[in-house]
C-alpha positions as CSV (number, residue, x, y, z in Angstrom):
1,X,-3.6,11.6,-29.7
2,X,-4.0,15.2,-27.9
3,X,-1.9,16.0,-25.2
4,X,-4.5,15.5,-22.1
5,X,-5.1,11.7,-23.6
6,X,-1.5,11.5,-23.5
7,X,-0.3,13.0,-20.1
8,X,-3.2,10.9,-18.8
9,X,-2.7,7.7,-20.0
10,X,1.2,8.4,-18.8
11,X,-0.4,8.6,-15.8
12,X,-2.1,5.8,-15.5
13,X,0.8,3.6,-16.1
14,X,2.9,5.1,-13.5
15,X,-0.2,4.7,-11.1
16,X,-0.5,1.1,-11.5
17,X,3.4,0.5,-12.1
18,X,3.5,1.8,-8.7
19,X,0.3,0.2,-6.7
20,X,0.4,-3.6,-8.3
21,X,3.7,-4.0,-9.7
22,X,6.8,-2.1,-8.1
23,X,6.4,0.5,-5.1
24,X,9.5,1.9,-6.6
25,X,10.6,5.9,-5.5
26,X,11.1,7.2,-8.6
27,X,8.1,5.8,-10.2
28,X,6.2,7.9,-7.8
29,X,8.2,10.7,-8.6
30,X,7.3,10.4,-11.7
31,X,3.6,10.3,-11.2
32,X,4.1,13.5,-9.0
33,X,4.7,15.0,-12.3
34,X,2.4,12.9,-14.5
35,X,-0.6,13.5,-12.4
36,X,-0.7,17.1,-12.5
37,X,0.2,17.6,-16.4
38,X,-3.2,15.1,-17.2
39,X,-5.2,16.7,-15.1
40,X,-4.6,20.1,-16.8
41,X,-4.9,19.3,-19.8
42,X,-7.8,17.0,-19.1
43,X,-10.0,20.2,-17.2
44,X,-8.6,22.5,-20.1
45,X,-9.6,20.1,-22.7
46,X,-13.1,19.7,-20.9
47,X,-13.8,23.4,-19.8
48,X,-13.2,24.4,-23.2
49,X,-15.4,22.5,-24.8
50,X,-18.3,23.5,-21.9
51,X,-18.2,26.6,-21.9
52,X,-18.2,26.8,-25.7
53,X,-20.7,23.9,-26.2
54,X,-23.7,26.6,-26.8
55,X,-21.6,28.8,-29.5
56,X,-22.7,27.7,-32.9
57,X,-19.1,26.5,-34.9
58,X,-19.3,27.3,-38.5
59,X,-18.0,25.1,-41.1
60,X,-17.5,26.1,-44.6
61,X,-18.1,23.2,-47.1
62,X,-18.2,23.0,-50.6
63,X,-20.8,20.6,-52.0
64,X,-20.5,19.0,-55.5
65,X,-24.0,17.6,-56.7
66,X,-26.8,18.6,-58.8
67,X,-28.9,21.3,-58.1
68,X,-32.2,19.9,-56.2
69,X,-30.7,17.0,-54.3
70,X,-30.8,16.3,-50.9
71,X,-28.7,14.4,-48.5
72,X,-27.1,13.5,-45.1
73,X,-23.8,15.7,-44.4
74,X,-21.6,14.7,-42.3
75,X,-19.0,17.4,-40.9
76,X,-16.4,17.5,-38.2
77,X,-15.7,20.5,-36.0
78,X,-12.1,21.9,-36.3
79,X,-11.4,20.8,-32.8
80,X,-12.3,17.1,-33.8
81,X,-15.0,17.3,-30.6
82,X,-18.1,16.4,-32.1
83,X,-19.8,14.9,-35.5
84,X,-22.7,16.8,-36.9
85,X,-25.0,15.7,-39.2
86,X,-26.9,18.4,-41.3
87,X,-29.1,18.1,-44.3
88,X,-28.3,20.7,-47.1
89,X,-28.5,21.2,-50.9
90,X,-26.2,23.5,-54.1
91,X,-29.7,24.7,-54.1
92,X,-30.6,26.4,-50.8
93,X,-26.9,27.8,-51.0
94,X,-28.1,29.5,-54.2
95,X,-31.4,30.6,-52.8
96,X,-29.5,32.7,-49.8
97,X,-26.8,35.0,-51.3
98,X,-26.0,36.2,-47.2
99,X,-24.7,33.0,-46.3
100,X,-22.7,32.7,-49.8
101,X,-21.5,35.8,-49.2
102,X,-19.8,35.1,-46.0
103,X,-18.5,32.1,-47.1
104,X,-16.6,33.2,-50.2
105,X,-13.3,31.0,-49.0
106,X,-13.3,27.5,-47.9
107,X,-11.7,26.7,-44.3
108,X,-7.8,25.6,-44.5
109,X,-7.5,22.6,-46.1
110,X,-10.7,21.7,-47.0
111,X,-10.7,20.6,-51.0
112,X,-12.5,22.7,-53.7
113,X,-15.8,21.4,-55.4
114,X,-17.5,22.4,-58.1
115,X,-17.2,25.9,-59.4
116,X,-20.4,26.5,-59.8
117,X,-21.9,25.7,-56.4
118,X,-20.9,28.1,-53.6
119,X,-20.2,27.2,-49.9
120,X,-23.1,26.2,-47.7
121,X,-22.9,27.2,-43.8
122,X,-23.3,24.7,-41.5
123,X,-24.1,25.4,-37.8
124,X,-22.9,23.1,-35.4
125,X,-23.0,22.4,-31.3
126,X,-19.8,21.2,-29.0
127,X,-21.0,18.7,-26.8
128,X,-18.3,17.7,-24.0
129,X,-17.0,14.2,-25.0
130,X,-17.9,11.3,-22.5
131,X,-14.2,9.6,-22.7
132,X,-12.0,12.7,-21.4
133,X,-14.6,13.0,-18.3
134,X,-13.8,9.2,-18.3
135,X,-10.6,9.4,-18.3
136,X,-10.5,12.7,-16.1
137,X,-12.3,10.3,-13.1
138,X,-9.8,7.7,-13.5
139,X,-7.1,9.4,-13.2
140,X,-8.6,11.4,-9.8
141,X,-9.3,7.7,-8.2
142,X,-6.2,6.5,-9.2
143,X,-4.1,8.9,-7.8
144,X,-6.4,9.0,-4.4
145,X,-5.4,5.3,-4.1
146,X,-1.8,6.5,-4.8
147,X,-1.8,8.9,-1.9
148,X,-3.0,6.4,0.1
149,X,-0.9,3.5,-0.3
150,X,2.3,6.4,-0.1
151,X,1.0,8.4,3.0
152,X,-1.1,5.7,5.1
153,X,2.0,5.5,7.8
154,X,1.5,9.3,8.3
155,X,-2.6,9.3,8.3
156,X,-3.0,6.2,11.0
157,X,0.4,6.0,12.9
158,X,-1.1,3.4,14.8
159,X,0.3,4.8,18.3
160,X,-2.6,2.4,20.6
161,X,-1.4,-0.7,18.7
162,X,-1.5,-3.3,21.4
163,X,1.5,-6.2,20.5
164,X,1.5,-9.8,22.2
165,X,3.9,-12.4,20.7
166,X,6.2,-14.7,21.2
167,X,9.3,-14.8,20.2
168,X,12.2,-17.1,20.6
169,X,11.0,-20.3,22.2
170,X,13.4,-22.7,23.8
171,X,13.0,-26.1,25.4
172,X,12.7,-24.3,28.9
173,X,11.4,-21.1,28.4
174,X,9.9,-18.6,26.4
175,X,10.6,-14.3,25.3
176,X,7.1,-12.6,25.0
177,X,7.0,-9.0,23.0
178,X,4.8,-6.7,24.3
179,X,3.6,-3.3,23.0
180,X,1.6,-1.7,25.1
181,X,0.8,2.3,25.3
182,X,-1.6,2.5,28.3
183,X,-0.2,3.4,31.7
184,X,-1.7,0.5,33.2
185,X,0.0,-2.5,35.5
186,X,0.0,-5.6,33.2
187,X,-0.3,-9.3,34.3
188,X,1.0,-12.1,32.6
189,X,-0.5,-16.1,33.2
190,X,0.1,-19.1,31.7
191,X,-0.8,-22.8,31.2
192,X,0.2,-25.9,29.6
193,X,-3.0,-26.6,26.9
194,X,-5.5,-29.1,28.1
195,X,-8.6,-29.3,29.8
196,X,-8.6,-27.9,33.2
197,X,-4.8,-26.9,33.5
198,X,-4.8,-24.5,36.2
199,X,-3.4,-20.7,35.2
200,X,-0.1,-19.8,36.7
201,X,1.0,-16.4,37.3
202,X,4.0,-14.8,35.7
203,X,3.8,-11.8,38.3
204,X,3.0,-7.7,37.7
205,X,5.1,-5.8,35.2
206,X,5.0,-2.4,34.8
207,X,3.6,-0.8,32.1
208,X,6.6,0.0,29.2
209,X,7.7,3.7,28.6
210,X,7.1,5.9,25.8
211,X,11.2,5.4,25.8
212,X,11.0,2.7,23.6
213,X,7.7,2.6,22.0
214,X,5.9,0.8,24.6
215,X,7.6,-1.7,24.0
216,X,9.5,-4.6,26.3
217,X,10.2,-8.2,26.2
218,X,9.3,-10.4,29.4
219,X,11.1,-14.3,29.9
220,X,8.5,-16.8,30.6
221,X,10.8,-19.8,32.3
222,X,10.8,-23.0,33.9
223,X,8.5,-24.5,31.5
224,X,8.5,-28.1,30.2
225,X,10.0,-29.5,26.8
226,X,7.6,-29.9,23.8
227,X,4.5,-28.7,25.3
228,X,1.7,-26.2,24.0
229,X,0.9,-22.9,26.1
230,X,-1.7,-20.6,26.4
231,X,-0.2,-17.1,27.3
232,X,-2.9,-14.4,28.2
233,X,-1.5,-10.4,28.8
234,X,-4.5,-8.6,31.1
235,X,-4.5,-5.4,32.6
236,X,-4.9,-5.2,36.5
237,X,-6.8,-2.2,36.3
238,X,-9.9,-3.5,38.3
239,X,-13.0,-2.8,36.7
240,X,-16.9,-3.2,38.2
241,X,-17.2,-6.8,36.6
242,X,-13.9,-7.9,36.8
243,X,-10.6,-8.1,38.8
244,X,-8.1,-7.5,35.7
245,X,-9.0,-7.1,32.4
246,X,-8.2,-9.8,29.5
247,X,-6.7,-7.5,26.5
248,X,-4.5,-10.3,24.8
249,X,-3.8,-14.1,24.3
250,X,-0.9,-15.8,22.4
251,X,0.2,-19.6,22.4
252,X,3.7,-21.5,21.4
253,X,4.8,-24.7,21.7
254,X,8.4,-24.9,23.6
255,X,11.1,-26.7,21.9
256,X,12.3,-30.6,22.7
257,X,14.9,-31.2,24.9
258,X,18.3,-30.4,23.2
259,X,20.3,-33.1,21.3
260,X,16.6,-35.1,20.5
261,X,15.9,-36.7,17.4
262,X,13.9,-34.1,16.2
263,X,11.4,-33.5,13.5
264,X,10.2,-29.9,12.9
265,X,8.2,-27.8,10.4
266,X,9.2,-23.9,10.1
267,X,7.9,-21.1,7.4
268,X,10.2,-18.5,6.2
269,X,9.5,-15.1,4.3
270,X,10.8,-11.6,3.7
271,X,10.0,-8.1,1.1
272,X,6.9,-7.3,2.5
273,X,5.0,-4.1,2.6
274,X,1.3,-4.1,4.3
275,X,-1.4,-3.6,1.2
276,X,0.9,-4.1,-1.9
277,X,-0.6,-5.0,-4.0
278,X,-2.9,-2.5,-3.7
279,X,-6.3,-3.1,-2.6
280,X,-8.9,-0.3,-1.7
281,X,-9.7,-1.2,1.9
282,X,-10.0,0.2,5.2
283,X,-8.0,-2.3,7.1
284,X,-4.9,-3.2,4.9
285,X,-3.5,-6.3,4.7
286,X,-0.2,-8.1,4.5
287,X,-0.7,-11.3,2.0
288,X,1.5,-13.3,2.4
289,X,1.2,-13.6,6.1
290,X,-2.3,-14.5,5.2
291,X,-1.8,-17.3,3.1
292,X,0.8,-18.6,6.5
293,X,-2.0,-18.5,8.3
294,X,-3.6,-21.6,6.1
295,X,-1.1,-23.9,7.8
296,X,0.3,-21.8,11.0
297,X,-1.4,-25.0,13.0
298,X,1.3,-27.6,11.9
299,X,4.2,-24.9,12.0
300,X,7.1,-24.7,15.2
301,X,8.4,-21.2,14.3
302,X,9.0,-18.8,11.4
303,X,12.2,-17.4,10.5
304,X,11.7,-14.0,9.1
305,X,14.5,-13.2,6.6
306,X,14.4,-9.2,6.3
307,X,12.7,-6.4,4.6
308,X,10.5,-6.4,7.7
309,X,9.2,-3.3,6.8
310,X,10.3,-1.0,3.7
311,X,11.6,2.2,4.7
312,X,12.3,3.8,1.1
313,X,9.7,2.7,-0.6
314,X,7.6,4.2,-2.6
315,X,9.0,7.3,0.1
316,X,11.7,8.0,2.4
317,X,10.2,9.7,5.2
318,X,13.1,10.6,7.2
319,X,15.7,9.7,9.3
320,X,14.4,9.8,13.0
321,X,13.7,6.6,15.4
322,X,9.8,7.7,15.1
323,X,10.4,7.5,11.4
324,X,10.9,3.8,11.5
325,X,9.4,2.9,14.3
326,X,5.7,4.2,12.4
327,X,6.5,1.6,9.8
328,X,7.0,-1.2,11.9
329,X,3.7,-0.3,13.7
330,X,2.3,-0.6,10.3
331,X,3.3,-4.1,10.0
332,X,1.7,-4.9,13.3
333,X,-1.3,-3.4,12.6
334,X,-2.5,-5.8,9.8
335,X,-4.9,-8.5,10.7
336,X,-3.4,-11.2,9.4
337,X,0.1,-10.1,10.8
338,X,-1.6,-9.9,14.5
339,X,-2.9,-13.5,13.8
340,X,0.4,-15.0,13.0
341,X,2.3,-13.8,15.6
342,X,0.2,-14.5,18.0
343,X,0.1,-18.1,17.5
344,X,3.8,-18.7,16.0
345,X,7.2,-17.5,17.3
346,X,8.3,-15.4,15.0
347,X,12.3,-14.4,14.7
348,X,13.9,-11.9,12.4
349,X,17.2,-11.1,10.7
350,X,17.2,-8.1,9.4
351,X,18.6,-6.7,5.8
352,X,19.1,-3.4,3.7
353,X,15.1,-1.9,4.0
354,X,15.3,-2.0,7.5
355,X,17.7,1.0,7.0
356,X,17.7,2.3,3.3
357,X,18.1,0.4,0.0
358,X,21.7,-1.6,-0.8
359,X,22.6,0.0,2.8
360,X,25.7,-1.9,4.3
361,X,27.3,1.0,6.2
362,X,27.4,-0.1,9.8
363,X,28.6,3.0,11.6
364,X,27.1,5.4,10.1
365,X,23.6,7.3,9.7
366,X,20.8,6.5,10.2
367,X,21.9,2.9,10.7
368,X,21.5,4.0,14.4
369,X,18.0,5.4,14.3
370,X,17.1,2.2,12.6
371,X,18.7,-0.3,15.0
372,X,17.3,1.0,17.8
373,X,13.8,0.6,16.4
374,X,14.2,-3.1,14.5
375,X,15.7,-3.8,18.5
376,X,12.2,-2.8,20.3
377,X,9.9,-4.4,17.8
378,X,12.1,-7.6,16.4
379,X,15.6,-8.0,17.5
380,X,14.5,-7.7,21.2
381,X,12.7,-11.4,20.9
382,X,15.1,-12.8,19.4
383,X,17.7,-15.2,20.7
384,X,20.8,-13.8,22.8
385,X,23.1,-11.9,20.2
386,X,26.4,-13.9,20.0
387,X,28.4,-10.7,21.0
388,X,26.8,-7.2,22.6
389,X,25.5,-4.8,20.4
390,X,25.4,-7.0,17.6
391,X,22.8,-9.1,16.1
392,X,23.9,-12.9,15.1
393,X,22.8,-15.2,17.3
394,X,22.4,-19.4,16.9
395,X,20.1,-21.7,18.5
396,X,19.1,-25.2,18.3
397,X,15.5,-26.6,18.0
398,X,16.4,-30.4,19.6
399,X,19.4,-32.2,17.6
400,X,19.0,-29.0,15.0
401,X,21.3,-26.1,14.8
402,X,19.9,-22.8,13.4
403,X,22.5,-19.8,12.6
404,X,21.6,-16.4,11.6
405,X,23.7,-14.2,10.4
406,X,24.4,-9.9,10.3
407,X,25.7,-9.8,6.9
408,X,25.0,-6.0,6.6
């Protein structure tokens, strides 16, 4: 095996490693290297061969057979590129003394014949070889799906992503998180579900600064125990057809009166990172909250366990609030993820890839940066924290007691 079929192949391992097994850093560090040894060696390899491919290549060979019989030869260029087949005879050597003049010593290695029959000239054509432009595509496509899954936060930031979910739901009332980038008044109404139940106004709010992401969390109270709602989000920017305009919907059922014999069906999940495994798409995807959607119907809430979003993997991209914040906007963006949370409440804990891998340094950077930005898009929603500035909290979901935990 040459050295372009070799750094190529390397490359291809680390490629997929990295897009359908583990998004790990240093495997796309590694590929950072890989990828630009294959590919020169791969053009070399192929250049080489096309701009030579109309220069005859002579091969010396000695032929061992009587005089006046013809057959098939077979002969392979020194580079190993190409197979030739040639008909030749002892006698036509004989009959043109130039040729065996030329050819008085056999190429390196190749084994002496017959004494008496001299070295025959073969000419022979380089024709590229179809596997190294093979392989010299695959590895181009592969590595454009590499740079894709590493820098999509950076290409489509997703700064007009529009958020409406709910978020911790209680017998009584109800937090709604809201992302929303336009400066526009926004209305809030809501109903209990059933035919003809009147909409009820939660009053104006103010559209949310570019202080924290657009984002804010509005209380929806005095609402009744175990009942379904329909929650719309318009803006009151009057248009020609229309007083306000609709731009979002969500719907939750609130919890049953506390200390209730209660019965109640939650999802969990955690480690997710939108398109992994890889898919080549346009509008990535976050799996596993697709598969929740198969039986969001039947559930009451989902208690996400961390690793919301991953913000060292496959690539660190810094430090700042922005820095985080683009990945949880990433998260958001999915369709499936804008499903689910719009028709379950959804509450977090966070863990060590909200900040950095195996991080459990609570005072120091950029444990800051990356509070501030798991607050705006999931702590906010969340229960009341047991103690300020920290993020533990309890609740209870009729006669049952939840407790989660800041164990970082």
């Amino acid at each position: 095996m040459d050295s372009a079929y070799a750094a190529g192949i390397l490359h291809l391992v680390l490629g997929s490693f990295l897009l359908w097994i583990v998004p790990a850093q240093l495997v796309f560090f590694a590929d950072l290297v890989a990828f630009p040894l294959s590919l020169f060696f791969s053009v070399r390899s192929i250049v080489s061969i096309w701009c030579l491919k109309k220069a005859p290549t002579t091969a010396h060979v000695y032929i061992d057979k009587k005089e006046g019989e013809d057959e098939p030869l077979h002969v392979q260029t020194n580079d190993g590129s190409t197979t030739v087949v040639a008909q030749t005879t002892a006698r036509s050597s004989i009959q043109n003394p130039q040729a065996t003049k030329r050819s008085k010593d056999p190429i390196p290695g190749a084994p002496l014949r017959a004494q008496n029959n001299p070295p025959t000239i073969i000419e022979t054509k380089r024709k590229v070889p179809l596997m190294r432009v093979i392989m010299l595509v695959a590895q181009l496509a592969l590595f454009a799906m590499v740079l894709d899954f590493v820098y999509r936060p950076l290409v489509f930031p997703g700064k007009d992503l529009v958020v409406f979910r709910p978020g911790y739901v209680s017998h009584e009332a109800a937090k709604l998180h809201i992302r929303y980038p336009r400066q526009e008044h926004l209305e809030i109404r809501y109903r209990a579900s059933g035919q003809n139940m009147p909409w009820e106004s939660a009053g104006g709010l103010d559209p949310p600064t570019e202080l924290t992401d657009f984002t804010t969390t509005v209380d929806l109270v005095n609402l009744r125990p175990s009942t379904k709602y329909q929650v719309e989000l318009l803006s009151s920017q009057a248009t020609v057809r229309a007083d306000a305009v609709l731009l979002e919907t969500a719907e939750f059922k609130t919890a049953p009166t506390p200390h209730s014999p209660t019965r109640m069906r939650f999802g969990t999940g955690s480690c997710i990172k939108p398109n992994f495994p890889y898919q080549l798409t346009t509008s990535p995807d976050i799996y596993g909250f697709a598969s929740m959607l198969d039986h969001s119907d039947n559930l009451d809430m989902i208690m996400f366990m961390g690793d919301f979003i991953y913000a060292d993997v496959p690539l660190y991209f810094g430090t700042t609030v922005e820095d985080y914040r683009r990945l949880y906007r990433q998260v958001y963006m999915t369709k499936s993820a804008r499903r689910l949370v719009s028709r379950v409440p959804m509450l977090h804990v966070y863990d060590d890839h909200e900040i950095k891998n195996n991080w459990h340094n609570q005072n120091d950077a950029p444990m800051g940066n990356a509070m501030v930005a798991y607050s705006e898009y999931n702590g906010a929603p969340n229960p009341p924290a047991e103690l300020p500035g920290r993020s533990f909290y309890n609740f209870t979901h009729g006669n049952i007691a939840f407790y989660a935990w800041d164990t970082r």
